[in-house]
C-alpha positions in Angstrom: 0.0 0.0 0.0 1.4 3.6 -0.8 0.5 6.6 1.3 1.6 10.2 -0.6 1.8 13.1 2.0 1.4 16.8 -0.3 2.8 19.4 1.6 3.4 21.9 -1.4 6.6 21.9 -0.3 8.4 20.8 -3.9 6.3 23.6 -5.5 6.9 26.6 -3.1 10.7 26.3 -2.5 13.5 25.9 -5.4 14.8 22.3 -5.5 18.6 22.2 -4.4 18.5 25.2 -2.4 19.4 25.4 1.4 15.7 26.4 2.5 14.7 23.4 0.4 16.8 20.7 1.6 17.2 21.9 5.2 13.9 23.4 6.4 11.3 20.7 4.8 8.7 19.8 6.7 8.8 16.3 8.4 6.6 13.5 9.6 6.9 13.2 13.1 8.0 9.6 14.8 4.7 8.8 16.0 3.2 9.1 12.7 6.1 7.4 11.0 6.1 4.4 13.5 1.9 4.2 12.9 2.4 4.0 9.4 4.9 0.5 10.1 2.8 -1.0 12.3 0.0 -0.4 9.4 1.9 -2.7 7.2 2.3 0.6 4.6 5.1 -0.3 1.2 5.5 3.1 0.4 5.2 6.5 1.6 5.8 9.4 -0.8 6.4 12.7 -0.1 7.0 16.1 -1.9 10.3 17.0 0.1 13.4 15.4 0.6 13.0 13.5 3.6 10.5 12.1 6.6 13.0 13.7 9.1 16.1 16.0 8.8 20.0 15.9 9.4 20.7 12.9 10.9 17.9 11.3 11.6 17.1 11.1 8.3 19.3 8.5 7.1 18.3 6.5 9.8 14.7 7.2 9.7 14.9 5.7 5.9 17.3 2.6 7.3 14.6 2.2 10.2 12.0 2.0 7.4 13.9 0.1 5.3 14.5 -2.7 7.6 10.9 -3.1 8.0 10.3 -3.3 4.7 8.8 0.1 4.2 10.3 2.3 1.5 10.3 6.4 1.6 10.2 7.9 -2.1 11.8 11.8 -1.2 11.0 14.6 -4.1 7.9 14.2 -5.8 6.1 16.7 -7.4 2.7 17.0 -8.2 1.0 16.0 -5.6 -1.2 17.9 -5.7 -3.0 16.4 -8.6 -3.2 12.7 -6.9 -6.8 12.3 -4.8 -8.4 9.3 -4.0 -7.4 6.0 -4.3 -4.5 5.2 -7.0 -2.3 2.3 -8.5 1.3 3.9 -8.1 3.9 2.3 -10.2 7.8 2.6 -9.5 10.2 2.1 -12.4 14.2 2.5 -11.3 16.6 4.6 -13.1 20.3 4.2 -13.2 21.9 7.4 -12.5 25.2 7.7 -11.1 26.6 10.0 -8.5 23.4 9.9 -6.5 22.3 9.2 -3.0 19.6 6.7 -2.9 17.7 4.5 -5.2 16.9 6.6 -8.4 13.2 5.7 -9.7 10.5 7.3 -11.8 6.8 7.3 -10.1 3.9 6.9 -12.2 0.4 7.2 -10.1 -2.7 6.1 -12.2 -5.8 7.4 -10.5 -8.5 5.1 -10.5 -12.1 5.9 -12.2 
């Protein structure tokens, strides 16, 4: 199951800036730690991570180990109500921190 959180963030603030990467919003711990015990496969969100500094890495690790994968960046949001089928395709880029993929959300009628 994939739960997308739209925070606006990825379409108010410049990707790659300081503001951007540093002063996202986050999900808090309690939320995060619901969202495991849910049984939940992916969780996207339009910023670049569920927490900041260093507990983001091991937020993602935390997640990770249970299964539970964060997809960071995603924009449009906005447009994606409702129930969906989200698809994830990987990419191979190099020089990049985590697991490059495109998302494809197909709304359902």
């Amino acid at each position: 199951m994939f739960i997308g959180f739209c925070s606006n963030w990825s379409e108010e603030k410049r990707y790659g800036t300081k503001e951007y990467s540093l002063m996202h919003p986050q999900l808090s711990r309690e939320l995060i730690e619901r969202l495991l015990e849910k049984e939940i496969s992916l969780i996207g969100i339009d910023f670049p991570g569920v927490r900041r500094g260093t507990e983001h890495p091991e937020t993602d690790q935390h997640c990770a180990d249970r299964g539970v994968f964060i997809i960071e960046n995603l924009c449009n949001m906005k447009d994606i109500t409702g129930e969906c089928t989200v698809y994830t395709f990987p990419v191979n880029f190099t020089g990049m921190s985590g697991l490059s993929c495109r998302v494809v959300a197909e709304k359902e009628d």
